[in-house]
N, C-alpha and C positions, 0 to 999 in steps of 0.2 A: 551430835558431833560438835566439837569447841570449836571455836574458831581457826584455835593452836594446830587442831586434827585437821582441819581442810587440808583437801592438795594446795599447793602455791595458788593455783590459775581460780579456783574456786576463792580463797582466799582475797586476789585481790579482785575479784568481780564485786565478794562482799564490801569490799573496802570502796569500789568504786560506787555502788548502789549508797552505803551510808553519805557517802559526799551526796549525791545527789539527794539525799531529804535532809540532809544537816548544816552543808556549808555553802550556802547560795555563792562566792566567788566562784567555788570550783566548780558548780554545776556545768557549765561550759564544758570544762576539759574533760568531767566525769564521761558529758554524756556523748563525747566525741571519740571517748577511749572506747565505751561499750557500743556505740556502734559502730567501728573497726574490729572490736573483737565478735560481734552480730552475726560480721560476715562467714563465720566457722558456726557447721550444726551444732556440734559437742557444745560452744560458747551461748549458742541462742536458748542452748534446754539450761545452760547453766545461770545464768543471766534470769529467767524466769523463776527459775527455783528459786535464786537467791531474791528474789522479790521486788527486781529493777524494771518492772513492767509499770506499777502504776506510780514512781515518781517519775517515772519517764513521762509518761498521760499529764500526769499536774506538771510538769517543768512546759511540756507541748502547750499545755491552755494557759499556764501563769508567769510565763521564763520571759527574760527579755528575748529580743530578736536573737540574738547568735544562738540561745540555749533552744529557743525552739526549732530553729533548724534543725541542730543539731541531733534532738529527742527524736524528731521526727524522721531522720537518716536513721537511730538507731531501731523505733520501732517499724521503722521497714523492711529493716534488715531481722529484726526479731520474725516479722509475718513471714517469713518464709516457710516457718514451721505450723503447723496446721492447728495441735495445741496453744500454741502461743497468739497465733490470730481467734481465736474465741476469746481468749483473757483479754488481747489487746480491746476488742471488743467491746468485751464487758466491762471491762474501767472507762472507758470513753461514756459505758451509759451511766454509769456512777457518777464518774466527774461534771458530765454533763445536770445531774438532778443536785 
């Protein structure tokens, strides 16, 4: 599926995941917009799919203060979902090696 084909909300989740591995100013807003959207299931599976799990983990271990707050409100709100705490997981042990 294109980008163009996502729904809206799938769409900019993508767009918010790219900010956070591409544009270090926005990482901040990215990762305070996905952990408000976190707090919705439908958002938490979509958020993971779209692959905003492990720059979440690197902003968490490499961000300034504001960004790791932030990452880390969002991956709390991601572990709600049972799936998504085993990924969170296992990027932490990635990150960490």
């Amino acid at each position: 599926m294109t980008p163009q084909q996502q729904p809206a909300g799938q769409r900019e989740i993508a767009q918010l995941v790219a900010q956070l591995e591409n544009e270090e100013g926005s990482q901040e807003s990215a990762a305070a917009a996905l952990r408000d959207l976190a707090g919705y299931d439908v958002a938490r599976r979509a958020i993971a799919a779209a692959g905003g799990i492990a720059p979440l983990v690197a902003l968490l271990r490499n961000g300034a203060a504001g960004g790791q707050e932030r990452a880390a409100g969002a991956l709390r709100n991601l572990a709600r979902n049972d799936t998504n705490r085993v990924e969170i997981a296992e990027a932490l042990v990635v990150a960490a090696n």
